[in-house]
N, C-alpha and C positions, 0 to 999 in steps of 0.2 A: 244340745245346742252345739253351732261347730266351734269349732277351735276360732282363737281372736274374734268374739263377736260379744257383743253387752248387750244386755237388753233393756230397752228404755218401758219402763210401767207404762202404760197408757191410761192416755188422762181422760178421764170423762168428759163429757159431752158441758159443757158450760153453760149457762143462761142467767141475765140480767132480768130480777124480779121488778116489774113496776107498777106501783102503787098510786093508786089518788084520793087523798085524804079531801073526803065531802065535808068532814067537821071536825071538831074540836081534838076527836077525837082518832088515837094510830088507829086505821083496816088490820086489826087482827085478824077476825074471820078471814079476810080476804089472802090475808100473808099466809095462812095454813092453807087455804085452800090450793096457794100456789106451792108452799110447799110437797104438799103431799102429792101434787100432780109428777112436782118435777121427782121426787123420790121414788114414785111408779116406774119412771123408765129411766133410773140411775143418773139422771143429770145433777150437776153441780150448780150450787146457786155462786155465783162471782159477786153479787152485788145486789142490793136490794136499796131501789130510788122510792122513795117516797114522795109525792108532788101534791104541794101545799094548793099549786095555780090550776092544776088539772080543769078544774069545772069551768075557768075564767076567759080560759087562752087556747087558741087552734093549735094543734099539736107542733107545727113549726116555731111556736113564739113559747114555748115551757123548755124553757134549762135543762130543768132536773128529766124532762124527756131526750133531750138531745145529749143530755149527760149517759141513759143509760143507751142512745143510740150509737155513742161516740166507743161503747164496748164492743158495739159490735164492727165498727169502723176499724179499731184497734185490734180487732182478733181475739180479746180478751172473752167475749160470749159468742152463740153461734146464733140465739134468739133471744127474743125479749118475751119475756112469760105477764102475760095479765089474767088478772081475774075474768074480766071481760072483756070482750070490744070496745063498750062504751068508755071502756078506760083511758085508749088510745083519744077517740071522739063516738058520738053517738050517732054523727054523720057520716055516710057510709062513704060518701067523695073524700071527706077526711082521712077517714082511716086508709079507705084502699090507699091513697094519694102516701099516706105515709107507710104503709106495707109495702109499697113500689120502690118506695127509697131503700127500706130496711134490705129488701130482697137485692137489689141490684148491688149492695155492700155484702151480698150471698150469706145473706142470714134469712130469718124469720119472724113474724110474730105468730105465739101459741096463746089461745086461751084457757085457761086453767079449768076444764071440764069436770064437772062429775064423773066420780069412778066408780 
């Protein structure tokens, strides 16, 4: 390294896990699944939303969704990792509609594939 220089660790790649609780019951499956996605390609999990309203409410009117979109607004994630699409909405105008927002604040949403 040369002379007067530091070097700063580089920080991994961050992503905001988001979850929608269909019942009673926490998505564990679904939390590992995201897990394990984002551990395949080194990403860091910043925050893990769990959404009570997911099934009830278009993805513009859920909190807890605009909460973990607001990490990526903030710089604090670079995407929002879901299990699936239908996490986001099941409707496809929905989801691209809010993948379009995600993207223009230059993030992403991933869906947590099979490896």
């Amino acid at each position: 390294m040369p002379p007067n220089t530091t070097c700063i660790p580089a920080r991994n790649f961050q992503v905001v896990t988001y979850l929608a609780k269909a019942n009673s019951l926490f998505p564990e499956q679904e939390l590992r699944r995201c897990e394990n996605y984002a551990r395949a390609f080194n990403w860091g999990i910043s925050l893990i939303v769990v959404d009570d309203e997911a099934n009830v409410r278009a993805p513009e009117f859920r909190p807890m969704l605009q909460a973990a979109f607001r990490q990526v607004l903030d710089r604090q994630a670079g995407a929002i990792l879901v299990p699936s699409k239908a996490t986001i909405s099941p409707i496809d105008g929905e989801f691209n509609e809010f993948a379009q927002r995600v993207e223009k604040a230059a993030g992403f949403i991933q869906v947590a594939t099979g490896r």
